[in-house]
C-alpha positions as CSV (number, residue, x, y, z in Angstrom):
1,X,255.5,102.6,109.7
2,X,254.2,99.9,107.7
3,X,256.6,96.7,107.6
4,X,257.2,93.9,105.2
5,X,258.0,90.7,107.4
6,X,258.8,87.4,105.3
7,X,258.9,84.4,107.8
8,X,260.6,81.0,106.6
9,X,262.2,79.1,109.2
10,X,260.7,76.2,108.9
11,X,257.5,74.6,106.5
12,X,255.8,77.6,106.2
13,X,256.3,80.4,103.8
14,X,254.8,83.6,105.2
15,X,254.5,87.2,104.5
16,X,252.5,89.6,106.1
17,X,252.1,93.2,106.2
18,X,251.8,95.3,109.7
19,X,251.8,99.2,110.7
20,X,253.3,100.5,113.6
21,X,253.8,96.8,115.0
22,X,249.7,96.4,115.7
23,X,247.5,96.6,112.4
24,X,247.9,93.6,110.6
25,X,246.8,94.8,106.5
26,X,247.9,91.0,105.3
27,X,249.1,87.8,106.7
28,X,249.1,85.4,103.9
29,X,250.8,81.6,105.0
30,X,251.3,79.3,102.5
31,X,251.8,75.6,104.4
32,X,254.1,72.5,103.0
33,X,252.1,70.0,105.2
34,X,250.8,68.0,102.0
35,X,254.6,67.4,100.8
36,X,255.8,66.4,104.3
37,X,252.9,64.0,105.6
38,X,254.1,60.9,103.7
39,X,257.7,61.3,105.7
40,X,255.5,62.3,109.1
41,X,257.6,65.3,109.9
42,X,259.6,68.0,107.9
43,X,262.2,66.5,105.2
44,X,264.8,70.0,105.1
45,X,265.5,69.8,101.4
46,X,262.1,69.4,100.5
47,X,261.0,72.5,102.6
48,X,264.4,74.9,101.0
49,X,262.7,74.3,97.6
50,X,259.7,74.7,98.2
51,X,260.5,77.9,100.1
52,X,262.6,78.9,96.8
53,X,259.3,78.4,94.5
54,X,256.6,80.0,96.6
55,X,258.4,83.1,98.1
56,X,257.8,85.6,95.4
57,X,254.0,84.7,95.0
58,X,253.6,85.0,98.8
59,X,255.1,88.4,98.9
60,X,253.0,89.6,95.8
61,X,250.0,88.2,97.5
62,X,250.6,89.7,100.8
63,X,251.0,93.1,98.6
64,X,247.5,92.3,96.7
65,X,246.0,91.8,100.4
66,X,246.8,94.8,101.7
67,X,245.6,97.0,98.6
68,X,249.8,98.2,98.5
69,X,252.5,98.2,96.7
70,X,255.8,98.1,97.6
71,X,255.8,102.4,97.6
72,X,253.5,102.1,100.2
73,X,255.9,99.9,102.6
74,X,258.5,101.4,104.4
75,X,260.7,98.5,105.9
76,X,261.7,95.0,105.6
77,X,261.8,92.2,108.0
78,X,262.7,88.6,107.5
79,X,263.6,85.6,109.9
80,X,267.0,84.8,110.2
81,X,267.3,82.3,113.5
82,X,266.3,79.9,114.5
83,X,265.3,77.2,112.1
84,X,266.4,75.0,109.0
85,X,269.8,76.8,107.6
86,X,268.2,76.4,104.4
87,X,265.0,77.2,105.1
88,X,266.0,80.3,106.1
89,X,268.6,81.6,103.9
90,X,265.4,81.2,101.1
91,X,263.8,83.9,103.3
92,X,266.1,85.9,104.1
93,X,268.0,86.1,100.7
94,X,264.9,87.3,99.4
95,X,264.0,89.6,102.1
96,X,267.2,91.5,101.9
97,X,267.5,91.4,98.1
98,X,263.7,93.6,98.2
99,X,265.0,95.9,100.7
100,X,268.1,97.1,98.5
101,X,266.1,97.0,95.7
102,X,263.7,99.4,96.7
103,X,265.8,101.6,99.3
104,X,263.9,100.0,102.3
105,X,265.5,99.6,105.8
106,X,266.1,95.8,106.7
107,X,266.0,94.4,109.8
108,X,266.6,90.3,110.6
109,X,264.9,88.9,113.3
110,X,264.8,85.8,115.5
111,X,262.0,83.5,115.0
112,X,261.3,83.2,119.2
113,X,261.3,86.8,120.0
114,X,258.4,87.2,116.7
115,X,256.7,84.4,118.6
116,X,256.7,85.9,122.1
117,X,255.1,88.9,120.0
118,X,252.1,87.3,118.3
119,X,249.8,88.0,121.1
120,X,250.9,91.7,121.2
121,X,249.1,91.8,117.4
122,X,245.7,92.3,119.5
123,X,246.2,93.0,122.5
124,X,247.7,95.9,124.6
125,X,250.0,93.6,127.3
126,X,252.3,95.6,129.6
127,X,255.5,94.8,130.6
128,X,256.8,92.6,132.3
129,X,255.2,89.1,132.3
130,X,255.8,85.9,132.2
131,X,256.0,84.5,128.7
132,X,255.4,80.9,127.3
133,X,257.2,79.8,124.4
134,X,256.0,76.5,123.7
135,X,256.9,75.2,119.7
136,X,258.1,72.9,117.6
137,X,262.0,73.2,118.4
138,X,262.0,75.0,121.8
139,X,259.8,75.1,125.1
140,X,261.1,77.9,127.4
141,X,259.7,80.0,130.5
142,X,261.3,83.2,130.5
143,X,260.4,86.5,132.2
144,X,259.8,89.2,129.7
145,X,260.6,92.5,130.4
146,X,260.7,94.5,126.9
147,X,259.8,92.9,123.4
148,X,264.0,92.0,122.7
149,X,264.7,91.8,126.7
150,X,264.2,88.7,128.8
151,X,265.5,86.4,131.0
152,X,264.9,82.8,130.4
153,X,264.1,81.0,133.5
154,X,263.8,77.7,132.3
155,X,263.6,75.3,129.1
156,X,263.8,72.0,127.9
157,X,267.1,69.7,128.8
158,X,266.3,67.5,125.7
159,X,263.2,67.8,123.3
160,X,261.0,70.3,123.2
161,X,257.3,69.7,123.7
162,X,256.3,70.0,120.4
163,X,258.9,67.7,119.6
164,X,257.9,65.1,121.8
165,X,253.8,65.1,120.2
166,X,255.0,65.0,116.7
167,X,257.1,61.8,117.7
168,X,254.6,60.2,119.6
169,X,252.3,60.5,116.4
170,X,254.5,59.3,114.0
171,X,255.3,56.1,115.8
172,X,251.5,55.6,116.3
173,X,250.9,56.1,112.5
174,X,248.8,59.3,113.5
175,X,249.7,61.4,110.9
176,X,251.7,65.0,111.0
177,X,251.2,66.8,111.7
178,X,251.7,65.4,115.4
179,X,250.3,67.9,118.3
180,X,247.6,68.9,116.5
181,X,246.4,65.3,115.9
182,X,247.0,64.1,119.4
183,X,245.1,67.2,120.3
184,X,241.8,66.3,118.5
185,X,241.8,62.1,119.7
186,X,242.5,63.2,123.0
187,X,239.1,64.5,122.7
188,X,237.4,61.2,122.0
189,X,239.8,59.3,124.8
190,X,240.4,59.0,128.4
191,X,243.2,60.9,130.2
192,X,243.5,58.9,133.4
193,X,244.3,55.9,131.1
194,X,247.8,55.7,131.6
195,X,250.1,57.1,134.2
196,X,252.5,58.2,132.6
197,X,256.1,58.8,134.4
198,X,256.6,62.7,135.1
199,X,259.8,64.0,135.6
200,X,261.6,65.2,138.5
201,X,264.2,67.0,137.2
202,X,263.0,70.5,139.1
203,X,264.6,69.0,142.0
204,X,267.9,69.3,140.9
205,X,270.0,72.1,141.9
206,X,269.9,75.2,138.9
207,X,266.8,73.0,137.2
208,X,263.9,74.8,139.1
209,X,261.9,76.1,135.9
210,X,263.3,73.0,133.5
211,X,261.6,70.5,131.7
212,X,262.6,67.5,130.1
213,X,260.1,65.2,127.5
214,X,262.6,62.8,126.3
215,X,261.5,60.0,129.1
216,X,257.9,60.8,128.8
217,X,258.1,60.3,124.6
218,X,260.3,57.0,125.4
219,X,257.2,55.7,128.0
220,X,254.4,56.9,125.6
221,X,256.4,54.7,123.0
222,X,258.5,51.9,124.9
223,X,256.6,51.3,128.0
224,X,253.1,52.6,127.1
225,X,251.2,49.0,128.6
226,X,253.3,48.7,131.8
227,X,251.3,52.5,132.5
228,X,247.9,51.1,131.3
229,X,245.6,51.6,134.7
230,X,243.0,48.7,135.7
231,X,239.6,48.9,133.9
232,X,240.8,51.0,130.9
233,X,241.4,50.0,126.9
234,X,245.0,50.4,125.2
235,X,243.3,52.8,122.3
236,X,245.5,55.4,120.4
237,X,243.0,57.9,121.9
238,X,243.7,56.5,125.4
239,X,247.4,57.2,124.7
240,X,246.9,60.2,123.5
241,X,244.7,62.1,126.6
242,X,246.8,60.5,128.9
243,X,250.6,61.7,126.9
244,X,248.6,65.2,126.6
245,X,247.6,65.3,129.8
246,X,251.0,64.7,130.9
247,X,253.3,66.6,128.8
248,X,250.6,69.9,129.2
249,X,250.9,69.2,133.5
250,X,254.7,68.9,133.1
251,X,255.2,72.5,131.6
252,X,251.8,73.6,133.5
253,X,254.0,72.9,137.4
254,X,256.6,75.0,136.2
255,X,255.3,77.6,134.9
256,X,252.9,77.9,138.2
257,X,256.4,77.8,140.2
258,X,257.7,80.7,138.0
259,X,254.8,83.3,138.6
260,X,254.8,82.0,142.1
261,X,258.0,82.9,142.8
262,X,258.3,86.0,140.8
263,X,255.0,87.7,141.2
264,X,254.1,87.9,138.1
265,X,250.4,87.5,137.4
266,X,249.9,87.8,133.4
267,X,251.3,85.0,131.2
268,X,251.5,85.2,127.2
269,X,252.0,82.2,125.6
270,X,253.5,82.0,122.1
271,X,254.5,79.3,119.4
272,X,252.4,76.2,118.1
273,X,251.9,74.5,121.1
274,X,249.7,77.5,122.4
275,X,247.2,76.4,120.3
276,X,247.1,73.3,122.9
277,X,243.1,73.0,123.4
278,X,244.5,71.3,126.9
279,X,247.2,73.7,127.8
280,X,244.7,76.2,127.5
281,X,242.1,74.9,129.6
282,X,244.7,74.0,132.5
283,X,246.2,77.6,131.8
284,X,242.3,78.8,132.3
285,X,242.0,76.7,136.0
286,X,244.1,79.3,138.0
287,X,241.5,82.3,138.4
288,X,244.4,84.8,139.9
289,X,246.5,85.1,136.8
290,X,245.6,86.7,133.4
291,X,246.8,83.9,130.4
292,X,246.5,86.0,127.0
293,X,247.4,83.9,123.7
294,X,247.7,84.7,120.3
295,X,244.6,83.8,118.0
296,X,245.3,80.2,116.7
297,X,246.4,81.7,113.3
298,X,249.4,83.5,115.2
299,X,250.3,80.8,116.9
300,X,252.0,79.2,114.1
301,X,254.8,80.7,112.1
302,X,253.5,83.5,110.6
303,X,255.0,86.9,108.8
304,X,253.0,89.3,111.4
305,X,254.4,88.2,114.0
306,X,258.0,88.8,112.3
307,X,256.3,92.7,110.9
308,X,255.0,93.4,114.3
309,X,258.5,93.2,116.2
310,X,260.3,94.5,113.6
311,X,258.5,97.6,114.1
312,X,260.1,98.0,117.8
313,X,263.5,97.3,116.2
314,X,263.2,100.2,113.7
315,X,262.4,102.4,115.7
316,X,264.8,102.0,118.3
317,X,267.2,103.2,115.3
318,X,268.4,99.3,114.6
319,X,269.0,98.2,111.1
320,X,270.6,94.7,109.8
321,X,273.7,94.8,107.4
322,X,273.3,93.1,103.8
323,X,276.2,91.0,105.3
324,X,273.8,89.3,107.8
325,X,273.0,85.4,107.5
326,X,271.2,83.2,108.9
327,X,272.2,80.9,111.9
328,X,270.2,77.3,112.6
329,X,270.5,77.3,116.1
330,X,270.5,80.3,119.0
331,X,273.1,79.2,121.8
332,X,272.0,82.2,123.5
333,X,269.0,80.5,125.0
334,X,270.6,80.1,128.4
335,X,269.4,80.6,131.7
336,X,269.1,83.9,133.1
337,X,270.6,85.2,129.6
338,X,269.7,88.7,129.1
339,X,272.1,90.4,126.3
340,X,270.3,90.1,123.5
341,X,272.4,91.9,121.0
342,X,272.7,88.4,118.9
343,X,270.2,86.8,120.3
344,X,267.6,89.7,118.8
345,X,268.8,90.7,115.7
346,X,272.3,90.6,114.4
């Protein structure tokens, strides 16, 4: 089954084309960073429009890429959760307007669950494991037992990591965008620089697995010379090792605690944050578990990822109505929340 997966819930208009949820024939992925630099971070309305002018060149390019025509695909798939509300309704207008056209099944799919995916692309991971969601809008630890079935065991109480890098950079004047910035100075700084505060909200009853970012991002910014250690320089490179360091130990302890306590020994990490040179490295440290990440060009939003757990979807027999919409936020993303049958695809 080859599937047509159009991905658009954010700055990113992606299409990509993938059989039987493994073979990847195209992935094209056009980025808005140029238009959103000068505001350091995503401006909605630019990102709508944008979406609205590139979607139908993306598609046909995917098509040229993989030697096909729309004959030759036997399914749509588009994002429809989470993400901008008007980001998304681009994609997935357009997504279920090509399925009528051409008699194709259509299936809607949440952003997250095409994330936790990506790594399944190229490699063979068995269920269950712990998975690593780590992105722009959401940083959860969940245990994954089935590509639309898991139980979150933990995530943010207030920004997300990726969050908390892009702001850290734009109040530094880094540039956007943030994480990937902070991730090449780190290289050139220091991170026992600063000692930054780490939070202790594990200890509180029902927050085992949770993290919170919010009073790291206020220190990095507010506080950052009261945390300057003897003998070191206050250089944005300094900051940023030290914030990294942080922020990439913060999820790092829990995630530890999670396959301690359930047993687990694989982890698959998903969303831009896994492309983390730091995260990856303190992932690496622990010699008893197996860490498997998506190639850094599945790490960010991408239409295979979208393609590849469609597949599943189909052909379990589940289809989308042409009444679905899109929805901005998932309230689902609760602890110990396993019913996915919004959360996956309605």
């Amino acid at each position: 089954m080859k599937v047509l997966g159009i991905e658009s819930s954010c700055d990113e208009t992606a299409c990509a084309i993938v059989e039987d949820g493994k073979k990847i024939y195209s992935n094209v992925v056009a980025t808005q960073i140029p238009f959103h630099q000068v505001y350091k971070g995503v401006v909605p309305e630019i990102a709508s429009r944008k979406h609205a002018e590139w979607i139908l060149p993306v598609v046909r390019e995917a098509l040229t890429e993989a030697d096909m025509t729309m004959d030759d695909v036997d399914a749509v798939a588009a994002t429809n959760r989470p993400g901008l509300m008007g980001s998304l309704l681009v994609g997935l207008t357009f997504g279920k307007t090509l399925a009528w056209a051409t008699n194709k099944p259509f299936i809607a799919i949440n952003h997250m669950l095409g994330h936790l995916y990506a790594a399944h692309l190229v490699n063979d991971i068995p269920y269950p494991y712990i998975g690593l969601l780590v992105s722009g809008g959401h940083s959860i630890i969940a245990r994954v037992n089935g590509f639309d079935d898991l139980e979150v065991l933990g995530t943010t109480i207030d920004d997300s990591v990726g969050e908390a890098f892009d702001k850290v950079a734009k109040f530094y004047g880094l540039g956007y965008p943030g994480g990937v910035i902070i991730d090449k100075l780190s290289k050139a700084g220091d991170k026992n620089a600063y000692s930054f505060p780490v939070p202790k909200i594990d200890k509180r009853p029902g927050h085992t697995y949770d993290v919170s970012f919010s009073g790291l991002k206020t220190a990095v910014i507010h506080q950052a010379a009261q945390f300057l250690n003897p003998g070191y320089e206050a250089t944005n490179a300094n900051i940023c090792a030290s914030f990294q360091e942080t922020a990439c130990r913060t999820l790092i302890s829990r995630l530890f605690r999670a396959i301690d306590d359930t047993g687990l020994k694989t982890v698959v990490a998903g969303g831009g944050v896994a492309a983390n040179s730091r995260l990856r490295a303190l992932l690496a440290e622990r010699t008893d578990i197996q860490c498997v990440f998506p190639p850094l060009k599945l790490c960010g939003d991408n239409g295979a990822m979208i393609a590849g757990v469609a597949y599943h979807f189909l052909q379990r027999g589940d289809r989308s109505g042409w009444n679905t919409t899109a929805c901005a936020r998932v309230e689902q993303f609760k602890r110990g929340y396993k019913n996915l049958a919004d959360f996956g695809r309605r």
